[in-house]
C-alpha positions in Angstrom: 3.2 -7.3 26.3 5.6 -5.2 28.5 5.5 -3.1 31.6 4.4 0.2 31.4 5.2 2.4 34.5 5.1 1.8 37.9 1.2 0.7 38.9 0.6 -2.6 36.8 0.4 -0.9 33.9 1.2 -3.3 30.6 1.7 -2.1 27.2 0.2 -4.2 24.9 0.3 -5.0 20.8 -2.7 -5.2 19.2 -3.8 -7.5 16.5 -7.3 -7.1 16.0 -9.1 -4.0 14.4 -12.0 -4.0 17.2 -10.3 -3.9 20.4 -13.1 -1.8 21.4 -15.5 -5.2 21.9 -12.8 -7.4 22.8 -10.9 -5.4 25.3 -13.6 -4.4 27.5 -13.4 -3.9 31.6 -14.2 -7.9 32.5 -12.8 -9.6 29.4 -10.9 -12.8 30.2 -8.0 -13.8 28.2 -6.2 -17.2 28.4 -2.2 -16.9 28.4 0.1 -18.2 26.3 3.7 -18.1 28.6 6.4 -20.5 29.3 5.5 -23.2 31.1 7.9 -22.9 33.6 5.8 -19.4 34.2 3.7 -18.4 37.1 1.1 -17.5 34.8 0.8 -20.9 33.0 -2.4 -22.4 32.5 -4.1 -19.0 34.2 -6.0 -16.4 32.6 -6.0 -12.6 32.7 -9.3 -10.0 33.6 -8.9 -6.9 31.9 -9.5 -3.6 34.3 -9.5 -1.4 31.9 -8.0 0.0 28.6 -6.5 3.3 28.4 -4.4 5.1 25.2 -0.9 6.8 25.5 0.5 8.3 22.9 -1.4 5.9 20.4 -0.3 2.9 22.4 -2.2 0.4 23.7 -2.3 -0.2 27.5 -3.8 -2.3 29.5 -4.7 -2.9 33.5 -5.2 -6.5 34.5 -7.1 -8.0 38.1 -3.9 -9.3 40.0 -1.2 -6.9 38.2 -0.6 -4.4 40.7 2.9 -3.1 40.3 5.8 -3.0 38.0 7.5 -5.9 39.3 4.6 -8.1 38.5 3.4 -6.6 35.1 7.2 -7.3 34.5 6.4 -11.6 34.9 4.0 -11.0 31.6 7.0 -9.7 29.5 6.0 -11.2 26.2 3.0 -13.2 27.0 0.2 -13.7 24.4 -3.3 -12.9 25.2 -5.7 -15.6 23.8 -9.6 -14.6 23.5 -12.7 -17.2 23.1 -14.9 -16.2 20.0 -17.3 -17.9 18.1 -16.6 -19.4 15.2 -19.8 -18.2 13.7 -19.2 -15.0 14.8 -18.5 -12.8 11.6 -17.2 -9.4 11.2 -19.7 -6.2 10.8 -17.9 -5.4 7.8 -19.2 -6.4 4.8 -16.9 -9.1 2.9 -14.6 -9.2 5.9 -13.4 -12.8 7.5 -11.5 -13.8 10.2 -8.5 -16.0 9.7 -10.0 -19.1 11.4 -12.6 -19.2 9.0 -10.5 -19.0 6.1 -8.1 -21.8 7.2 -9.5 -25.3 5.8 -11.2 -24.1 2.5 -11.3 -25.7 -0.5 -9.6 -23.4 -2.4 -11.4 -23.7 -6.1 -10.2 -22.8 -9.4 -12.3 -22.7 -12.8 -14.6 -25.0 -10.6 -11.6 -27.7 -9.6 -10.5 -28.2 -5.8 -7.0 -27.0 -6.2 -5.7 -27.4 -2.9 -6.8 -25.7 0.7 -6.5 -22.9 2.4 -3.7 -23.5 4.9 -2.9 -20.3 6.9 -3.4 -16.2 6.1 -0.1 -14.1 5.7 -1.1 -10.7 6.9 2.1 -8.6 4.7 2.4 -4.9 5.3 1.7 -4.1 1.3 -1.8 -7.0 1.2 -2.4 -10.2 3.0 -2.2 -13.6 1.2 -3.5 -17.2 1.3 -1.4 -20.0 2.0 -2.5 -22.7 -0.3 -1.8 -26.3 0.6 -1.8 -27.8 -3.1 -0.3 -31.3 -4.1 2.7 -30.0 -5.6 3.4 -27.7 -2.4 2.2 -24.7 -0.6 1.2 -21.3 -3.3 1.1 -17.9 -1.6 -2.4 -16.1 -3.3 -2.7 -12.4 -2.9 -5.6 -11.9 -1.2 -7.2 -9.3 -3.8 -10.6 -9.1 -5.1 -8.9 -9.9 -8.7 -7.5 -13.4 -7.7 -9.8 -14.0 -5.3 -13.5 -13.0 -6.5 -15.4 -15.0 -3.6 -15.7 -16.5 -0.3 -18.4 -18.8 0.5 -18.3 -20.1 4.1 -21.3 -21.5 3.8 -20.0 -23.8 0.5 -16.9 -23.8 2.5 -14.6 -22.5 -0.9 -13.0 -19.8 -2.0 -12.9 -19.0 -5.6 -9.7 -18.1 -6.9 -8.9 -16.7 -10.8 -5.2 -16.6 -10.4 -3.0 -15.2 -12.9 -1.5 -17.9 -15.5 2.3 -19.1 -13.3 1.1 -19.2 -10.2 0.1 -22.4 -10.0 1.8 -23.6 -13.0 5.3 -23.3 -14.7 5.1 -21.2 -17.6 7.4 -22.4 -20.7 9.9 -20.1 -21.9 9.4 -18.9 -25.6 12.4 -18.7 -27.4 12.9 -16.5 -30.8 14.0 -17.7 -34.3 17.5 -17.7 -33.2 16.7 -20.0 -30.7 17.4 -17.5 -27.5 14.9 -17.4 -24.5 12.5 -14.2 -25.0 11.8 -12.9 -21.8 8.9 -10.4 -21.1 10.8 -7.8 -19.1 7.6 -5.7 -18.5 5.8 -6.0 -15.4 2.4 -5.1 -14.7 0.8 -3.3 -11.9 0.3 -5.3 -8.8 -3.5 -5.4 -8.0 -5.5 -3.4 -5.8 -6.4 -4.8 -2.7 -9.4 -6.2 -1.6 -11.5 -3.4 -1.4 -13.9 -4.5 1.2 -12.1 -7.5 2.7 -10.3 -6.6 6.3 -8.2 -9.4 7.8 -9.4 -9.8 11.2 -7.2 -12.1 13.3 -8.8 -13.6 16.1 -6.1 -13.7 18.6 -4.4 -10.4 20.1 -1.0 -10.4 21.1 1.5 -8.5 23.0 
């Protein structure tokens, strides 16, 4: 977050696509700041939400002028939700209820979901795996199905990403590498990424 003009005013980042239900005149949000911060341990009441110039910007109870909108420089705006809360989107998760599957593979626990990489070109799955962490794309065509319920997901990776692949090498004995590469695969269609946190 940062100041934005003179009467309070903060300018804030948003990472969650439905700021319309969680910023809302009343929400309180628990800060993360320094400790050595006036604001430690305090929440935040949101006044109200307004939009300049496609920016976010927000009026807090108790953030009256610039000078104390300024003290929130960089502070991270935590909001409570419940964990059974799911999006209204179909096939759409939030990151906290990704982390801590069983991430499943031709029907064999291959590690667990660790963390969710949101990447400007797709989002990926950090798998925890006994040989170290794999980075999924988090595509319809790797990964076919979430079951919270069954608490898995179901991945169909391609073959070399969770294995080495051998070299083949030609009569002559030299290493044959296939230079060609093939498309990278369409996004999720219906899965959006919803972190549950919003931030400056």
């Amino acid at each position: 977050m940062k100041a934005h003009g003179l009467k309070g005013a903060i300018k804030v980042e948003l990472y969650t696509d439905e700021p319309e239900k969680r910023f809302v005149p009343g929400a309180v949000f628990t800060l993360q700041v320094p400790t050595a911060s006036k604001w430690h341990g305090k929440t935040l009441e949101l006044v109200e939400l307004r939009w300049y110039n496609g920016h976010a910007v927000g009026f807090f109870k108790g953030v009256d002028d610039r000078d104390e909108a300024e003290t929130l420089i960089k502070a991270i705006l935590w909001v409570s939700q419940d964990p059974r809360e799911l999006p209204e989107e179909d096939d759409a998760w939030y990151d906290h209820q990704l982390v801590g599957l069983d991430a499943v593979r031709d029907g064999v626990t291959v590690g667990i979901v660790a963390r969710v990489d949101h990447l400007p070109a797709q989002d990926l799955l950090a798998i925890k795996t006994a040989a170290g962490e794999v980075l999924v794309p988090f595509v319809k065509a790797i990964v076919p199905e979430v079951d919270l319920a069954a608490g898995t997901v179901t991945l169909t990776p391609p073959t070399g990403l969770f294995e080495e692949v051998p070299e083949e090498a030609d009569s002559d004995g030299e290493v044959e590498v296939d230079a060609s590469a093939e498309a990278a695969p369409e996004p999720h269609a219906e899965a959006e990424r919803k972190p549950e946190t919003e931030t400056e």
